[in-house]
C-alpha angles and dihedrals in degrees: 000000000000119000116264091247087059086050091053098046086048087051097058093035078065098048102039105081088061100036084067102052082049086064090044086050097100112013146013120267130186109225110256082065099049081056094055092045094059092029083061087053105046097245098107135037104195142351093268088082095046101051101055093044092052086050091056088045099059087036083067099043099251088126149034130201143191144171127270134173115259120213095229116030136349127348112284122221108231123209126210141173121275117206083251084063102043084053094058098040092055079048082056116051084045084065096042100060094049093050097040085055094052095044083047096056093039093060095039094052089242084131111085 
């Protein structure tokens, strides 16, 4: 059996990808903040996670980016949902909520 800290980062390995497009839901974000945003709630260590998700992302079209100028340094390249995104993460949270219920009852010995 893995150890529990090898469950967890599975765990988050499965959630990430839409945890992101939940943070694209309602606005457009560049991706170091993206990182900070998931670094503040425990689901990413570094920005090395974050990058090469983001480039599959926009490979299958959940995304969309483009360049802005930034106040203080180099341009910054902006991502934002497409409606193929949008799409999967509504699919998703649909799922979610199923799935986080039956966990919930599971653990908590509401299933018998």
């Amino acid at each position: 059996m893995p150890p529990i800290d090898s469950a967890v980062a599975q765990l988050r390995r499965g959630v990430l990808e839409h945890c992101v497009l939940a943070l694209l839901a309602d606005e457009e974000r560049y991706g170091y903040d993206l990182v900070t945003e998931l670094s503040d709630a425990g689901l990413v260590a570094s920005e090395g996670t974050i990058y090469p998700l983001l480039s599959r992302l926009r490979k299958d079209e959940l995304v969309a980016t483009s360049w802005q100028e930034s106040p203080s340094g180099p341009p910054r390249r902006y991502y934002r949902l497409t409606p193929r995104g949008r799409r999967a993460l509504e699919q998703f949270r649909g799922s979610w909520t199923d799935f986080k219920k039956a966990v919930d009852e599971v653990l908590e010995g509401r299933n018998s």
